[in-house]
C-alpha positions as CSV (number, residue, x, y, z in Angstrom):
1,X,-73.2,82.8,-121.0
2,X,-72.2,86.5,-120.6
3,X,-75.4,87.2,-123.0
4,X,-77.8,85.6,-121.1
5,X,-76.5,86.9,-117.4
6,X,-76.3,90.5,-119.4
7,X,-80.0,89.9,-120.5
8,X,-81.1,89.0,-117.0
9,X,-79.9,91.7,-116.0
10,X,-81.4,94.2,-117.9
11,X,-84.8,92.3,-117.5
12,X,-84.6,92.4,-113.8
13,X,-83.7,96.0,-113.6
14,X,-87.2,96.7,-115.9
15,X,-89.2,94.9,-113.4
16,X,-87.5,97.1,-110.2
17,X,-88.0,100.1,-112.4
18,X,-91.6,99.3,-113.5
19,X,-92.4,98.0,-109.7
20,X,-91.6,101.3,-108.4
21,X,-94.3,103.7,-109.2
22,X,-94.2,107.3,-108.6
23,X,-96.7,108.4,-105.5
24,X,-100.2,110.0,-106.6
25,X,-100.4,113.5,-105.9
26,X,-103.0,112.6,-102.8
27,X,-100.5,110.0,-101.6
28,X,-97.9,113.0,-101.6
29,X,-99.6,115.4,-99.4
30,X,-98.7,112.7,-97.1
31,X,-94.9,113.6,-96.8
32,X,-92.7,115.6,-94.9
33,X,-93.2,116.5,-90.7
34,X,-95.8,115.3,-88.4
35,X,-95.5,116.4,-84.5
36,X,-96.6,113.3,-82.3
37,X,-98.5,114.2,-79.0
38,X,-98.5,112.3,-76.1
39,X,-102.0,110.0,-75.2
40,X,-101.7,110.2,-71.7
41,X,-101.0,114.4,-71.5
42,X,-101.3,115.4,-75.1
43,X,-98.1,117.3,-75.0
44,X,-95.8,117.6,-78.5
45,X,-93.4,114.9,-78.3
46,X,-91.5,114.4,-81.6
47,X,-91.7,115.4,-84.8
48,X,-91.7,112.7,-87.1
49,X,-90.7,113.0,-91.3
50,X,-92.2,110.9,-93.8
51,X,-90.7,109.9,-97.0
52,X,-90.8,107.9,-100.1
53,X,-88.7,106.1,-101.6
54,X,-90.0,103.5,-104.9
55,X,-93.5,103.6,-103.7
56,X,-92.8,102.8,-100.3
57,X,-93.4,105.2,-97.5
58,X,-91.1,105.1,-93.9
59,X,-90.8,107.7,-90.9
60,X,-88.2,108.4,-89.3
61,X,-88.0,110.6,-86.1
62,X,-86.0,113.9,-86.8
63,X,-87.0,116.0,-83.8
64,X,-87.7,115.6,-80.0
65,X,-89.6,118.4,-78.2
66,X,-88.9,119.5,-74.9
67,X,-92.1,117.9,-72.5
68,X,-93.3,118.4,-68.8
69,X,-91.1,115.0,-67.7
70,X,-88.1,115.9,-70.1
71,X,-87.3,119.4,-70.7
72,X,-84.5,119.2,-72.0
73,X,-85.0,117.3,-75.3
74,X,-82.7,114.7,-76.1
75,X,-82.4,112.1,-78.8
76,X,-81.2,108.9,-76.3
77,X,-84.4,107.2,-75.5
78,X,-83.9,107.0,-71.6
79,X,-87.2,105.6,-71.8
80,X,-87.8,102.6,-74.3
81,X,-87.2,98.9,-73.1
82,X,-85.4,96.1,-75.0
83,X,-83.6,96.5,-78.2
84,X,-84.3,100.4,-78.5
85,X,-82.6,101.2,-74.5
86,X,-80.2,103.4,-74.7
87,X,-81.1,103.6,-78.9
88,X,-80.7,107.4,-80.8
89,X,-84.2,107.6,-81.9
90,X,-82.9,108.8,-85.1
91,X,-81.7,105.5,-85.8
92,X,-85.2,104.0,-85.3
93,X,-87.1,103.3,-88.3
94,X,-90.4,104.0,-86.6
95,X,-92.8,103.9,-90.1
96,X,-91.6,101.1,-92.2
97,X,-92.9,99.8,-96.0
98,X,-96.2,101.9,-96.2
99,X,-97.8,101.7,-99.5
100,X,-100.4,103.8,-100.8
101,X,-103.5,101.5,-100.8
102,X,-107.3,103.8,-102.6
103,X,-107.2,106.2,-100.2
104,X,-104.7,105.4,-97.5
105,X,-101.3,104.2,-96.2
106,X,-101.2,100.6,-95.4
107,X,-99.5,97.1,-95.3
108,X,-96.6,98.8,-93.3
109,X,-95.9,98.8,-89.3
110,X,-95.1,101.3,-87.0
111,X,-92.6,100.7,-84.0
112,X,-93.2,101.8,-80.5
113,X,-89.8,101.8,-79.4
114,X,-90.8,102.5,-75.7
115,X,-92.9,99.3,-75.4
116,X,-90.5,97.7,-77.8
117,X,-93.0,96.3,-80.3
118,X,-94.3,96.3,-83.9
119,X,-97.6,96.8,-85.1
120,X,-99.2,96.7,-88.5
121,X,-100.1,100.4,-89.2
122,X,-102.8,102.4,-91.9
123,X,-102.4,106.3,-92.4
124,X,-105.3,108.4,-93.2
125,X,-105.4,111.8,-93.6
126,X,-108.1,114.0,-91.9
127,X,-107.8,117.3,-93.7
128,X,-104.8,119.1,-94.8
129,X,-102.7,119.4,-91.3
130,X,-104.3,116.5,-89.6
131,X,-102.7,112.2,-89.9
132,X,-104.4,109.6,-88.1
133,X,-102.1,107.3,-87.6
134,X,-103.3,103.4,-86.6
135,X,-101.5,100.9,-85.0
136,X,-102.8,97.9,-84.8
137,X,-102.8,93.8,-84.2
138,X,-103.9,91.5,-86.3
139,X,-106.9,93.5,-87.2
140,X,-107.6,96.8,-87.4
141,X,-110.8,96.8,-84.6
142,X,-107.7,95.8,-82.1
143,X,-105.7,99.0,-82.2
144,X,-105.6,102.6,-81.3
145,X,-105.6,105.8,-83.6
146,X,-103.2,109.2,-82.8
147,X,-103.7,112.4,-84.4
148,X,-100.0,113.5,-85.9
149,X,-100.4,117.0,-86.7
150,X,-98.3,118.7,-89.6
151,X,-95.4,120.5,-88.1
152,X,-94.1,124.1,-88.8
């Protein structure tokens, strides 16, 4: 009995170890920060980071930038509605499960915590310092595209 529970085990931990592939060097150029701007005044907002972790890319918001209507940044989201009121937007997983898909991010979402909703997502670069980012429902036609730019 302790055999066989041993050999599971060890056979499940191969398949976790052989799911998780190592990014391609394209997919890496990818990581690290990515200012957000605004679509309604184009202003820097936040500055997002992107990591991997087994293959699987997430986004987390590690900076907010001081705006027109909020000067002085803070990380308490004044401004989002339902679950994420009140929320430290450090806490909010706002890219989740990206995987490297050809030539692109996919199959992951992106959270609008402001709105309060998910969205299936896809992440292309445009160059070296440019991210379009897509949110979208259902299918991709019924979405909308930012440019994240890299930050310094």
């Amino acid at each position: 009995m302790c055999r066989s529970l041993a050999l599971l085990s060890l056979f499940t931990l191969m398949a976790v170890a052989a799911s998780a592939q190592p990014l391609p060097a394209e997919a890496q150029a990818y990581l690290g920060d990515w200012t957000t701007y605004s679509d309604e005044t184009g202003e820097a907002q936040v500055v997002v980071r992107i990591s991997e972790s087994g293959g699987v890319v997430q986004g987390r918001i590690i900076r907010v930038l001081p705006t027109e209507e909020h000067p002085t940044p803070q990380f308490i989201c004044d401004d989002c509605r339902g679950q994420y009121e009140g929320a430290d937007l450090r806490t909010i997983p706002l890219i989740e499960n990206m995987r490297w898909n050809d030539d692109e991010f996919s199959g992951g979402r992106i959270t609008d915590p402001e709105k309060d909703k998910r969205y299936k997502a896809t992440m292309k670069l445009d160059g070296p310092d440019r991210l379009r980012v897509r949110g979208y429902i259902g299918i991709r036609a019924l979405g909308r595209t930012q440019i994240w730019r890299r930050a310094n």
